[in-house]
N, C-alpha and C positions, 0 to 999 in steps of 0.2 A: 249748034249742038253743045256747046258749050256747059247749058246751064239743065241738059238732059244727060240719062245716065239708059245705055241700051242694052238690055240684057239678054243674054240668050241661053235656050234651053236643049235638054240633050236632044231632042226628038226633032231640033231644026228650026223651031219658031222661035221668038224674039219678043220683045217687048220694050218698048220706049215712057219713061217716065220723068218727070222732070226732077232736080234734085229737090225744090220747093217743096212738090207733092210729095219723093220719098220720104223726105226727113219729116213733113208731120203725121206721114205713118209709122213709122219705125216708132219716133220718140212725141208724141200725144203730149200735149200740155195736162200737167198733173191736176187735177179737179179739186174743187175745195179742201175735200175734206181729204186729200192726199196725206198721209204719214210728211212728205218733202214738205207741205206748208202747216202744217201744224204741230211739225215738229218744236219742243222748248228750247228756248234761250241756251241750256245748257244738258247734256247729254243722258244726266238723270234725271231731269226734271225735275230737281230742289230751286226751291223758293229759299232766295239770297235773303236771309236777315240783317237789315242793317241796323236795329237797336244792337244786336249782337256785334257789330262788327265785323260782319260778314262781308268781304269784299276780297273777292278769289284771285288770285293770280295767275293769270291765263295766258301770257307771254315767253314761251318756251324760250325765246331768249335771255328772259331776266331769270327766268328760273334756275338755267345754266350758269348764268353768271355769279347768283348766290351761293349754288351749291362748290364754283370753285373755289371766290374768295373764301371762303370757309375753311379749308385746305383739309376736307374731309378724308380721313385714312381708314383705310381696310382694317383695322382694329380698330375703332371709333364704336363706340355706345352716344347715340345723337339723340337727344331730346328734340320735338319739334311740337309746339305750342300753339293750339288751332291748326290742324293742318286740312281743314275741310272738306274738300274730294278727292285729295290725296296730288296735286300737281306738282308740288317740292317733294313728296313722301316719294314716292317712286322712282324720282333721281336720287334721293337720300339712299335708299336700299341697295341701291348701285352701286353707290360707293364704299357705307359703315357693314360696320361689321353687326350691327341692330338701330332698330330706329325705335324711339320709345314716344308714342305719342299722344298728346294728352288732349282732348276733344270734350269739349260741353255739351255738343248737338247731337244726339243720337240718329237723327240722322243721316248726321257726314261721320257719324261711326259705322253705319251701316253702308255706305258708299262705296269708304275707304277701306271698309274689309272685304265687298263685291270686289273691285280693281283689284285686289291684289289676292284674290282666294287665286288658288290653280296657277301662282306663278313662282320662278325658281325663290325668288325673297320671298315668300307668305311664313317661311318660321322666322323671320328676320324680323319681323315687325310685330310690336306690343300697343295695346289700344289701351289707356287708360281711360274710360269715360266720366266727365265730371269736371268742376269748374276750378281750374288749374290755382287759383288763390287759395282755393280750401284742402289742395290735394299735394301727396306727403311725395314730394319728387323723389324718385333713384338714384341710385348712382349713373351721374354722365361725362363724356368725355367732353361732348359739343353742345351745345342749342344752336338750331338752326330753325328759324320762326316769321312767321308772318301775324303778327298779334293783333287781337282788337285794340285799337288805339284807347279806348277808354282806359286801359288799363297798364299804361306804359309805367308810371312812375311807381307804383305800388309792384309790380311785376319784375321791374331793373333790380327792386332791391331786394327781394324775395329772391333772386337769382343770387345777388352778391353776397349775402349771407348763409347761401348752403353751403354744405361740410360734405364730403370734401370740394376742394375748390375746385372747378373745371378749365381745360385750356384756355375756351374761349366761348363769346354768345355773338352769333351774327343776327340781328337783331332788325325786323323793317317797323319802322317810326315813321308817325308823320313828322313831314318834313321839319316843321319845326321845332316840335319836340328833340328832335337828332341832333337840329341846330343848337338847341341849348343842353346838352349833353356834350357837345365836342368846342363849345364854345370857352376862349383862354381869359384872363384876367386884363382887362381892358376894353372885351368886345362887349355890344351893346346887349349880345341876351346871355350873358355871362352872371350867373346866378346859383342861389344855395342850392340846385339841383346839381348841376353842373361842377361846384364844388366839391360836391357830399360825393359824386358818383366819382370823379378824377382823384377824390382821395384813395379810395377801395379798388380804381381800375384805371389800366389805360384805356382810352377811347377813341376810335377812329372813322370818320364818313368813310364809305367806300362808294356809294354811289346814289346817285338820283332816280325815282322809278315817277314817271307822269299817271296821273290817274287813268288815262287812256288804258294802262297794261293792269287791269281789274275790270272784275264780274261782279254785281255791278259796280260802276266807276265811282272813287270817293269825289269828296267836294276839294279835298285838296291833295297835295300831291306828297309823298313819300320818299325815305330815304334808309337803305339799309348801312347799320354801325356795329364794326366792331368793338366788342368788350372783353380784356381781359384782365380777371382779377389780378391784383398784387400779392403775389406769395412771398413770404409771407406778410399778409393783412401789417400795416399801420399799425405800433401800440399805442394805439390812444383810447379813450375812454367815448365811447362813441356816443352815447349820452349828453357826455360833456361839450364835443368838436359841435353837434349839431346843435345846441343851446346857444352856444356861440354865435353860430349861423344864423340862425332865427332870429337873432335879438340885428346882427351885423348887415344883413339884408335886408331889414324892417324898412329902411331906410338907406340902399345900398351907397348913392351916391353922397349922403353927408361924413362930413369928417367921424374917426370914431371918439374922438375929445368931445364934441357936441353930442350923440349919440347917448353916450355914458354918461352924460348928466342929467336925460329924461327921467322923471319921476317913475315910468313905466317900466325902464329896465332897473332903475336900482332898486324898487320895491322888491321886484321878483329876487332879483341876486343876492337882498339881502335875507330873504323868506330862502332861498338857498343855503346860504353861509350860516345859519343861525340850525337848517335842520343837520347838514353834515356836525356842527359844533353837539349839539342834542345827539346824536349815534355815537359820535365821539365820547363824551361822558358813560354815557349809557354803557359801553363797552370796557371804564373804566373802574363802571360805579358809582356816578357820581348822578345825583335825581338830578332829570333836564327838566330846563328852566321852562317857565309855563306862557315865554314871551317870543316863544316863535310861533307859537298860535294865531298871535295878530298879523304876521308879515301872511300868513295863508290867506287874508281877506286878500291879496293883493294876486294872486294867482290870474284871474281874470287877464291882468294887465299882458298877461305873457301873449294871450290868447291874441290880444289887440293887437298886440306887437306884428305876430306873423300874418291878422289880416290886412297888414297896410305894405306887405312885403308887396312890390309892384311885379315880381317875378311870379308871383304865382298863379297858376291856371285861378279861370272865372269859379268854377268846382270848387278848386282847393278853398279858394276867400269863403267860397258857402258854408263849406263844413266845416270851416274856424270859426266862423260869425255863428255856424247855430250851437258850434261847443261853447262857444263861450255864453251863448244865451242859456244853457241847458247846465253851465258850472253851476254848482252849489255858490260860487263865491260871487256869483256874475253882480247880485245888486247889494253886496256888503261896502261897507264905507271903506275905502282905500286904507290902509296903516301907513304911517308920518316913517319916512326916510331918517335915521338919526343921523347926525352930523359928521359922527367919527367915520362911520362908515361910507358916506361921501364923500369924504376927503381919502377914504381908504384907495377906492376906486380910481380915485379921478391922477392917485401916485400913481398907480399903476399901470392907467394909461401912456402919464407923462413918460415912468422910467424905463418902457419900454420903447420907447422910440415911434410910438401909433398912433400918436395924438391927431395930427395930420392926414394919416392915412383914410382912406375910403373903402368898403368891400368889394367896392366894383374892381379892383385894380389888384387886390389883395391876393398873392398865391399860397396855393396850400401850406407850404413851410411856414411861411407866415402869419395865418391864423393858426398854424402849430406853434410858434415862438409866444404867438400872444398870449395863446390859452397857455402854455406853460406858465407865465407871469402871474396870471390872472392866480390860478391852481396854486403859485409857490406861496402865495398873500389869502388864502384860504378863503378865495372868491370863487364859487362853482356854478356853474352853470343845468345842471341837474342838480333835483333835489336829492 
């Protein structure tokens, strides 16, 4: 009697059924075309774009864990960038005191305003729709983001250049891109991103996320970084540190004694030094000379320079390689280095004590001491 179930009725009869036969009466196997099997992948039914960089975060535990490391506070204005169907947006509202979110999909604008219409946070949250590179951010207190990777490196700095500054950007990168953003002067993907970005901000991993905890799953796996800008900002000539860089990473691991006496960087430096000299006059009175025009054929060379930079994405090399195809100056015959000014350079490698040095190994302060050098001997690195 075990595997039967005996029921009995008010008027005194009974019935015996086995639990086998109850339960495929009760609960019927659902038929094809049941709602339970053909229900979508995901609960509105959007179709995940992966040129966009659509890949969702569906791991309510990593999701928790972001919105903590963040140290999101009840007065908080949080910018959140891509927020798709809203699974960071909802715990964001929970916590800030507004969420401002900026969305390219109209789409996951339409989603994320359905989930959140008719609930206590629906004034709490701002929809900006539109592609966040071309769109004029607010004031915020946080970024709290899960971004298309396409767009990390153009997006970092677009962040560390708004006014006013913000506390902080918890930030998910693929993994390796994070890698070379918290990377120190010695490690192996220790590069002029990673420089440029540690000037402007501190940087910190906080954690690892596996492709497994995304809709659909990426090909690699992810990692969210803390960002917080330095208040106040480095004075330096930003221009300047990052000419630096490009010419210092071209070639990260050669000494910068040998570096400095490629024909490529002193063309450019002296096609530099000759326009500041020309603004300089110009501001004094005095007619500039008509022989910085030729150091311009040499512009190209600059270009060359950062496409042999080994740090930089496959992308980046393309879009230097088709500027420079695309310069006005791409197929002019190079202008001849004069002597003075090679020897100018190569003092002021020596007197600074850099001669030996490498950029692989190089810390901020000291491609700040460099470039002071470089600057005091009317060597510049922008034109």
């Amino acid at each position: 009697m075990r595997n039967r179930i005996r029921l009995s009725f008010d008027d005194g009869g009974s019935l015996s059924l086995s639990r086998r036969r109850l339960g495929a009466n009760l609960f019927p196997p659902p038929s094809p075309s049941s709602p339970l099997l053909s229900r979508p992948p995901n609960p509105a039914g959007i179709e995940f774009l992966k040129s966009r960089g659509q890949h969702i975060l569906k791991n309510p535990a990593v999701v928790n864990a972001i919105v903590e490391k963040a140290g999101v506070k009840p007065t908080d204005v949080v910018l959140e960038i891509g927020p798709g169907t809203g699974n960071l947006t909802l715990r964001l509202l929970e916590r800030a005191k507004a969420v401002v979110a900026v969305e390219v999909d109209p789409r996951m604008v339409l989603e994320l305003r359905r989930r959140v219409a008719g609930t206590p946070h629906e004034s709490k949250l701002t929809v900006l729709q539109g592609d966040v590179m071309r769109t004029q951010l607010p004031f915020f207190d946080l970024c709290v983001a899960n971004i298309p990777y396409q767009i990390s490196s153009p997006l970092t700095f677009k962040l560390l250049s708004h006014t006013p500054a913000f506390r902080s950007a918890v930030i998910m990168f693929q993994h390796e891109f994070a890698m070379r953003l918290v990377a120190r002067p010695g490690d192996s993907l220790y590069c002029r991103l990673a420089a440029n970005v540690q000037l402007l901000a501190k940087v910190n991993h906080l954690l690892k996320v596996g492709a497994n905890n995304f809709r659909p799953p990426p090909k690699v796996d992810s990692s969210v970084v803390r960002i917080e800008p330095r208040r106040p900002p480095p004075p330096v000539h930003f221009g300047e540190w990052d000419g630096l860089l490009r010419l210092a990473f071209g070639r990260k691991n050669r000494t910068l004694g040998a570096l400095f006496k490629q024909s490529a960087a002193l063309t450019l430096l002296e096609h530099n030094a000759r326009t500041h000299e020309a603004l300089a006059n110009a501001a004094a009175g005095i007619p500039p000379s008509t022989s910085g025009g030729i150091a311009a054929m040499a512009m190209d060379d600059s270009l060359a320079c950062v496409a042999e930079d080994e740090d930089e994405t496959n992308e980046a090399k393309q879009a230097n390689a088709n500027a420079a195809i695309n310069n006005p100056a791409h197929q002019r015959r190079r202008g001849k280095v004069s002597e003075e000014f090679r020897a100018r350079v190569a003092r002021v490698v020596e007197s600074s004590g850099f001669e030996q040095a490498r950029a692989s190994k190089m810390s901020q302060d000291e491609f700040l001491g460099l470039l002071a050098h470089f600057n005091a001997a009317g060597i510049h690195f922008a034109a």
